[in-house]
N, C-alpha and C positions, 0 to 999 in steps of 0.2 A: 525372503524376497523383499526386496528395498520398493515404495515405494516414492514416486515420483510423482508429485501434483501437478506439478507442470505439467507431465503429462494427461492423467485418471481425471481434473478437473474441465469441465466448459467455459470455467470462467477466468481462466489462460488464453483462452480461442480468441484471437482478433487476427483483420489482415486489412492492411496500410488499404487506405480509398474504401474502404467500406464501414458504414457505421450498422451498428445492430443492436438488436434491442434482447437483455436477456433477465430472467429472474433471477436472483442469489438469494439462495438459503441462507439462516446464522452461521455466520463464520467465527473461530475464534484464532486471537492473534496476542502475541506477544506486542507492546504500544510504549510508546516514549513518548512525550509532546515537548514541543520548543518552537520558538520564535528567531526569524532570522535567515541573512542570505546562504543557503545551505554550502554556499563555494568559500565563503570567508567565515562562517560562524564555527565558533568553539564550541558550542552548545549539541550544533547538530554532529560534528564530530565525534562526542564525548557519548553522544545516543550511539552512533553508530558503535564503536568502542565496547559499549553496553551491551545492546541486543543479542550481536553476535554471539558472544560466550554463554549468554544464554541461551540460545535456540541450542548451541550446540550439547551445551549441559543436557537439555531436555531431550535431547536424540537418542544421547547415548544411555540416557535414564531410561529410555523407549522399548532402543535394543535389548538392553541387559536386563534389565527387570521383569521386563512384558513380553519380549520376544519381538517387536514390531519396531522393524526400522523402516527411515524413511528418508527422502535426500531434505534439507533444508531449503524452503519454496527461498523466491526472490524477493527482495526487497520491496517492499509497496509504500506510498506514503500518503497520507491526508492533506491537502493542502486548501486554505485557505487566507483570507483577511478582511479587514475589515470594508474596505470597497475593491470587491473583487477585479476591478480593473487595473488594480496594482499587479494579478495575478494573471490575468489574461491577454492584457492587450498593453498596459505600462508597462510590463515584467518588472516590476519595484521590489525586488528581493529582500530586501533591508523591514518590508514591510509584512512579508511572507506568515502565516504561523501555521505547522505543521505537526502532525502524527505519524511518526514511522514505525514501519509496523510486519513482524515475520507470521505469517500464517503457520498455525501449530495445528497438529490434529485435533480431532474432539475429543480422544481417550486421553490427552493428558489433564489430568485433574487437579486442582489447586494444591494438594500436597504434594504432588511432583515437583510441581513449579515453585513450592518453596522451597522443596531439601533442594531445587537446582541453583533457588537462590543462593543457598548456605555454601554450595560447595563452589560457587562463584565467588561469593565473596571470600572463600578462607584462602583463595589465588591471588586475590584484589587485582581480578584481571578488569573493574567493569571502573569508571569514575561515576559513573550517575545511577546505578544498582538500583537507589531508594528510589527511582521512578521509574521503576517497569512494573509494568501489572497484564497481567493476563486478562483478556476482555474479549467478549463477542461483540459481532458485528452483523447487524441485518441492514443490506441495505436496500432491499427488495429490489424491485424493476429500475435497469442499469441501464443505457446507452454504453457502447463504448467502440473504439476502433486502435489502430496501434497507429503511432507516429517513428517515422523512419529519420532518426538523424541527431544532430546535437538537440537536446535539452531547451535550446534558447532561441530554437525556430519552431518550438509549438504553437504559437499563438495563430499561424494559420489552420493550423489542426483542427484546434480548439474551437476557434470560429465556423467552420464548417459544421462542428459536430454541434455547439450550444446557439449558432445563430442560423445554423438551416436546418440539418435534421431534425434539433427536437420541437423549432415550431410548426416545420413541416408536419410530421407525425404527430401534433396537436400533445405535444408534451409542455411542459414546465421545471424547471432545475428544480432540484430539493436536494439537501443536505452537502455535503464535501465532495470538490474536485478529491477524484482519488486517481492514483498511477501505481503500477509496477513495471519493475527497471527488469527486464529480460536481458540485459548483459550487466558486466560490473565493469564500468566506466574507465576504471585504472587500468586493465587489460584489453578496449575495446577503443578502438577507432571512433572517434565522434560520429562520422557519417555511418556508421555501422551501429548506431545507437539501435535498439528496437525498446519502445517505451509503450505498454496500453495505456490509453485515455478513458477512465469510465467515469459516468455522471449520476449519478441515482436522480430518477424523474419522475414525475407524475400525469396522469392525464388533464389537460386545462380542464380547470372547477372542481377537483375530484376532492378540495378542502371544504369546498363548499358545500357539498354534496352528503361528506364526512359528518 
């Protein structure tokens, strides 16, 4: 039986006009980092190029080895910069710097993931191979909600969720804008985009407190 994260996970659940508040366990992901407008850059192409044949390397390691297959989750990516206004409200792409990143299961183990590298690289399907690593991710207490449409009209989204919900609900941002892309863009109508928006937050004071 294949699973499917998308489905079996909560932390796929979002729906457009409502923001919520949820906790995430360690997650672990395959990760590439790069800097740059993700529509013009070579860099973030060359990642994308990359990941792929390894998530899929590590699938079919899954299948065959262990018995456990599972569909490959959706693209997710990290993004920040250095004055997040470039990212939120200027959309200054050129300024962007990002982690893209496929969620793996927990059973895959570092020597999976390396003979996945080996047999990726002896294809030389991957340009940027040397920089993928296998890494978890905790990002605890999330906000998050899904935005419906092109990529380059989240900024009213965004706004709703980091400048009402979380001072509403007596939160504070901490660590990276993250998203995952629910369709793949090349086959998906812009207005038809469905993207999650999550924020990892904290309670006001709760460092001080720490």
């Amino acid at each position: 039986m294949k699973l499917d994260f998308k489905k079996s996970l909560d932390s796929y659940r979002a729906k457009a006009g409502e923001c919520r508040v949820l906790e995430l366990p360690e997650l672990q992901y395959l990760m590439i980092d790069g800097q740059g407008d993700p529509n013009t850059s070579a860099e973030y192409a060359d990642a994308l190029s990359t990941l792929y044949p390894v998530a899929y390397a590590l699938k079919f390691a899954s299948k065959n080895e262990l018995d456990r297959d599972y569909v490959v989750p959706p693209l997710e990516a990290l993004w920040w910069a250095e004055n997040m206004n470039t990212f939120t409200s200027a959309r200054d792409k050129s300024a962007w710097e990002w982690t893209l990143m496929l969620l793996t299961p927990e059973w895959i183990s570092s020597d999976l993931f390396a003979a996945a590298l080996e047999k990726v690289a002896a294809k030389k399907q991957a340009p940027n191979l040397a920089s993928v690593r296998l890494q978890a991710l905790r990002e605890g207490t999330c906000v998050q909600t899904l935005h419906l449409g092109p990529y380059d009209d989240e900024a009213e989204t965004l706004a709703k969720l980091h400048n009402e919900f979380v001072p509403e609900n007596r939160f504070e941002l901490t660590g990276k804008h993250h998203e995952i892309y629910l369709n793949d863009p090349r086959r998906t109508a812009p207005e038809n985009l469905r993207t999650i928006l999550r924020q990892p937050v904290e309670l006001v004071g709760a460092k001080a407190k720490g």
